[in-house]
N, C-alpha and C positions, 0 to 999 in steps of 0.2 A: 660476387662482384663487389669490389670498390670505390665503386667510383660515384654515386650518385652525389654522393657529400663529400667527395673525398679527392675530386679532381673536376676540372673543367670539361679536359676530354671525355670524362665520362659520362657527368652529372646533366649531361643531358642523351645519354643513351638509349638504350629500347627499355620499356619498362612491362614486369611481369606480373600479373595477378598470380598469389598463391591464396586464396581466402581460408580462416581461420574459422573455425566453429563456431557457429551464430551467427556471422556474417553472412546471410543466407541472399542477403538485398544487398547488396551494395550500391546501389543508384538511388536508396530513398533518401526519399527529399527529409529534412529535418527540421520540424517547426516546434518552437515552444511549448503553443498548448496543447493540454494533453486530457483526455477524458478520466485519468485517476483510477486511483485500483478499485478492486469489488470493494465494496461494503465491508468495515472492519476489519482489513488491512491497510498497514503505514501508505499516504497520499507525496507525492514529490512535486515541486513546486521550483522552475525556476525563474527568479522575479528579474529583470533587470530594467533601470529606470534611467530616465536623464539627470546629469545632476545637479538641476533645480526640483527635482521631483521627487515625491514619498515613495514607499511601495505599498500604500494605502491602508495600513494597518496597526493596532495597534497591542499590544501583548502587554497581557492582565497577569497577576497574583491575585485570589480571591479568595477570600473565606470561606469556607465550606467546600469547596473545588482543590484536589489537587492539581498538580504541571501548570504550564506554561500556557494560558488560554490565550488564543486568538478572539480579539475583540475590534469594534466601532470601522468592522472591512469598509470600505469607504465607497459608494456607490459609485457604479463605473471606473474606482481605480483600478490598480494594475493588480492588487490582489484580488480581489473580485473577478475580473476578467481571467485570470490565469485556473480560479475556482477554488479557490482560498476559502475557507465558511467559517462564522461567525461560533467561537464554540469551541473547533478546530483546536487540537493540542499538540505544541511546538516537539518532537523529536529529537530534530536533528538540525543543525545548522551548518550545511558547507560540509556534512558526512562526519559532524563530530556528535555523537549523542549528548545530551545537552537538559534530556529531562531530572536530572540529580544533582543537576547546577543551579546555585540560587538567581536567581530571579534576575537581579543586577547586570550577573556576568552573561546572563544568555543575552539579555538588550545588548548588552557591550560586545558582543560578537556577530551583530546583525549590524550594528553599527559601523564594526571597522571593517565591514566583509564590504564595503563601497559602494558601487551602481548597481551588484548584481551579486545575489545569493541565492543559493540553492537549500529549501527548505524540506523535510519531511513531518508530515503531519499523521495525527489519526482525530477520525471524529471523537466528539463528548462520547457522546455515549458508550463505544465502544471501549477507548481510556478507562471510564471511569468501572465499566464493567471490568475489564484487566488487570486496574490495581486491587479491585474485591476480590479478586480468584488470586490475589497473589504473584501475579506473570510476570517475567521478566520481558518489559517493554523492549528493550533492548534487542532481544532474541527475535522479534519483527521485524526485523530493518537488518539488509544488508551485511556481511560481513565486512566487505569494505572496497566501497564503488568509488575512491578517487580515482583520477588521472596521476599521475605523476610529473613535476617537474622538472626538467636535467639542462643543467647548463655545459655544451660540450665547446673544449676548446682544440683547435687544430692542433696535430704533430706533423712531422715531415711526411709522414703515408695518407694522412689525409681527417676528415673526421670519425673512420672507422665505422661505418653503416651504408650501406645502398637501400633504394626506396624502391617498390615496387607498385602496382595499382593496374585496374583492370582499364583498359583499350576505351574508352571515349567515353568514360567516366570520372567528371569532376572530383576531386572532395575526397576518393579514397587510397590512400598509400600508407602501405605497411612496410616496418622497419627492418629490415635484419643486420646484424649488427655482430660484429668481428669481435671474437674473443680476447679478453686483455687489449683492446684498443679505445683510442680516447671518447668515442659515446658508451663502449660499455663502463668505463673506469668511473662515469658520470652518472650511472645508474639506469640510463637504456638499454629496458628489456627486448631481447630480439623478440618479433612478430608482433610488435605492439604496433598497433597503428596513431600514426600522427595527427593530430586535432590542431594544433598549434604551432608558427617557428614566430620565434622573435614577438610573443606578445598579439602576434595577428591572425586568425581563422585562415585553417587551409580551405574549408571545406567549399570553395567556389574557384581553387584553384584548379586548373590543367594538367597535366603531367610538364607539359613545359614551360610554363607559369613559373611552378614552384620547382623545377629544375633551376629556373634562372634566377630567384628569389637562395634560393643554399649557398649560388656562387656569389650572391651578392652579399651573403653576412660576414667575410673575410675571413676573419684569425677563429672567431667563435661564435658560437649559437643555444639559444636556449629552445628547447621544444619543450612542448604539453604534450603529452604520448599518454593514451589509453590499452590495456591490455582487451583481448578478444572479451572475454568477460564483461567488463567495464564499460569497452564499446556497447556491446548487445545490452545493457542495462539502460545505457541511456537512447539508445536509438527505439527498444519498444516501446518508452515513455514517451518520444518525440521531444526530448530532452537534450540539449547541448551538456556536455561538460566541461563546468568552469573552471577557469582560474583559480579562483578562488577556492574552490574544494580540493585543491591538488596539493598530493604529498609534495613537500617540500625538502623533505630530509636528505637529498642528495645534494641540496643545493649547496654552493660554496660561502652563500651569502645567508646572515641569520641574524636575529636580535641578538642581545647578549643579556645576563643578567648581570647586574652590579649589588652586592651584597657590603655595606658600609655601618659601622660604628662609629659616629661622633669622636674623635681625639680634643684634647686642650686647645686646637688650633683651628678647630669646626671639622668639616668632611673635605673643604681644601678645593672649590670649586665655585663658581658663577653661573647663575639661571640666567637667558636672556631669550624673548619671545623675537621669532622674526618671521617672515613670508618664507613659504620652500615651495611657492608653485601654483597656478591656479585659484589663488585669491585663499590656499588656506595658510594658517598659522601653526606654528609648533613651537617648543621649547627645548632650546638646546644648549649644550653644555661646554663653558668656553673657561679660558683662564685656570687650568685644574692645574694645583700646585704643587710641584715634585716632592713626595715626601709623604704627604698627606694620603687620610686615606680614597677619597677619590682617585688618587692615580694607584695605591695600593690593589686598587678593587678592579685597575682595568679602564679606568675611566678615558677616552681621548676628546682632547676637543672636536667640537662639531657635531660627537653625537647629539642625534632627536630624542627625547623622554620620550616612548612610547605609554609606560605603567608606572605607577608608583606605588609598591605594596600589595602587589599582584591588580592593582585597578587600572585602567587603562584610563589616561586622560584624553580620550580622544572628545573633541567639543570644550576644553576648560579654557580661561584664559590665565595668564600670566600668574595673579595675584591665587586662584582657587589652585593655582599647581604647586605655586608657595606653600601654601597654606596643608597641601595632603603629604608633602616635606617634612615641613614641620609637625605634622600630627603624631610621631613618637618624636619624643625628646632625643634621644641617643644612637637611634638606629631608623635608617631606611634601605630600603631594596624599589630599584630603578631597574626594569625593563628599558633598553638604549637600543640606537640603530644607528650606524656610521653613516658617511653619505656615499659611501658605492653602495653597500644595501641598499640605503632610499633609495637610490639612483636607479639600478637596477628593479627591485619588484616593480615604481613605477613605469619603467619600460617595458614592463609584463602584465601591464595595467592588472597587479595583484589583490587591487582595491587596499586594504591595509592589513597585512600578514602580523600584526604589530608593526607595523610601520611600511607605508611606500608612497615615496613621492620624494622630492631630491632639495638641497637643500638652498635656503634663500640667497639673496643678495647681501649679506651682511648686516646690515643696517640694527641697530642695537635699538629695541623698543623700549628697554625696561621701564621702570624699575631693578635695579640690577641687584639682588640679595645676595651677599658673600658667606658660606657657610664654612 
């Protein structure tokens, strides 16, 4: 069939349950917390917070201690409650292993990962026995339990997928999806089931709900889609799968890197701090001079600095962005994001993929340093 996404007349048709292996429930309900694996296997955690709020914890580097400790869990917060422990060693963050990463960059990926990440942990004790026997920690965790991300755009046949779902069951429909047409060209896997359209949870919708929600996104759509796999991973945890942990690689929209050598005329570009949203602040890149290597390198105005030197400035102001600029003499490398990427990931509330959220009113705050 064609039509669920792919026309009016159809998209609200009869819909089919075909269920995929492991899908054995499809009516359970899906809650957060979760009671955690046995004893000395990786624990999965996902935290999501308001954003005036911590996720109550705090990650140590310690002498005598290898990885990533979880420390000072905050009594009654949200990692407490979730069952987060004191001791606890960071894995994984958002499904990326993360324990051979120094110290720095694992904070800075808890960081830009926004209201809501998805942790894997193992107890002390266990860790610590592991790195003595030599084990590859890694080979404990998953092969690889994201979601995937797909931004599909209409053709004249339609968006190329019909949905199916079982008979007076909320929350579950699965994809199939048309050979060489525009959801699979976008990297939707047929029988994958849908989690996500446009940034927002299916899983409280109807079958007629979200029929009429496909005919409402127009020309194009982005879905979160889980494979059978993937689904069953996170549903025996009682675990959502986030945004945040989802392959992105299909997507049309991506940071970019900018790789620049100082010339006799600077890098040929202007820093200016301005609002993009939400009371935060970013820095971005205006006046880039024809010629220069800024525009050599790709530069367009407007883009956001998300990294500078592989560090992410997410939290700096103006003058400390300056200043990691300037920290080699002759060469810097800038991590950037346009403003339809901002635009977009924030529309997928992606928290910060390196970059999401869209961009200010203009308004020039500098200091303005000309390089």
């Amino acid at each position: 069939r064609e039509g669920a996404a792919g026309s009016q007349e159809n998209a609200a048709g009869k819909f089919e349950f075909n269920p995929k292996d492991g899908i054995d429930n499809p009516a359970l309900s899906l809650a957060e917390d979760t009671d955690g694996e046995a004893a000395g296997e990786p624990r999965f955690y996902l935290l999501s917070k308001g954003s005036t709020e911590t996720f109550g914890f705090c990650l140590h580097e310690e002498l005598g201690s290898h990885g990533h400790v979880v420390r000072q869990v905050e009594l009654g917060g949200l990692a407490q409650r979730r069952g987060l422990q004191d001791g606890d060693r960071l894995l994984q963050v958002n499904g990326h292993f993360v324990d051979h990463l120094d110290h720095q960059r694992v904070v800075q990926k808890i960081k830009a990962s926004g209201n809501q990440v998805l942790l894997a942990v193992l107890d002390g004790d266990s860790y610590e026995a592991a790195k003595a026997l030599g084990r590859d920690l890694a080979q404990l965790l998953p092969a690889d339990v994201r979601p995937r991300l797909c931004h599909v755009k209409r053709d004249k046949s339609g968006f190329g997928f019909s949905v199916s779902g079982p008979e007076g069951t909320k929350g579950m429909f699965q994809l199939s999806v048309r050979q060489d047409g525009p959801a699979d060209r976008a990297g939707v896997p047929t029988g994958s089931w849908l989690l996500e359209l446009n940034g927002a949870s299916v899983r409280s919708c109807s079958r007629s709900q979200l029929a009429r929600k496909l005919k409402q996104s127009g020309s194009k759509m982005t879905l979160l889609v889980a494979s059978s796999a993937v689904e069953e991973f996170y549903r025996l945890r009682g675990l959502q799968a986030p945004a945040a942990s989802a392959d992105t690689s299909w997507l049309p929209y991506r940071a970019r890197e900018l790789r620049m050598a100082k010339g006799p005329g600077g890098y040929g570009f202007l820093l200016k701090e301005d609002d993009y949203g939400a009371g935060a602040i970013g820095q971005f890149l205006w006046e880039v001079d024809a010629g220069l290597p800024a525009e050599q390198a790709g530069m367009k105005e407007g883009d956001r600095v998300l990294a500078v030197n592989g560090e992410s400035i997410e939290g700096l102001d103006h003058q400390e962005t300056v200043l990691r600029i300037r920290a080699h003499e002759d060469r810097v490398t800038l991590l950037v994001i346009d403003p339809a990427s901002d635009e977009f990931y924030r529309s997928v509330r992606f928290g910060d993929p390196w970059g999401a959220a869209g961009l200010g009113d203009g308004v020039d705050l500098s200091p303005r340093p000309a390089w």
